[in-house]
C-alpha positions, 0 to 999 in steps of 0.5 A: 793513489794515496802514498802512505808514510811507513816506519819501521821498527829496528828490532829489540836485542834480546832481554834477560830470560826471565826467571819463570819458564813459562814466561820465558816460553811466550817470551820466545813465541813474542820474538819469533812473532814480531821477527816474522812480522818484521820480515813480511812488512820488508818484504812488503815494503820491498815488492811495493818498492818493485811495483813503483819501479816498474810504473814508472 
């Protein structure tokens, strides 16, 4: 089985609203997506980490 090396990226603190509301609605959509996709890959990560445990 082939190991994959994996980094995680540390999320962003937040940046300064920017001035077009528009803009700051995506902005908005932009973090809640990668914080979403930052907890899946933990969570991945995590049950990956279970699944090697019990293997062995």
């Amino acid at each position: 089985m082939a190991r994959q090396a994996v980094r995680i990226a540390v999320p962003l603190p937040p940046a300064d609203p920017p001035a077009d509301p528009t803009a700051g609605a995506l902005r908005h959509v932009v973090d809640e997506v990668f914080a979403s996709t930052y907890a899946i890959g933990e969570l991945k990560l995590e049950v990956a980490r279970g699944a090697v445990r019990r293997r062995s």
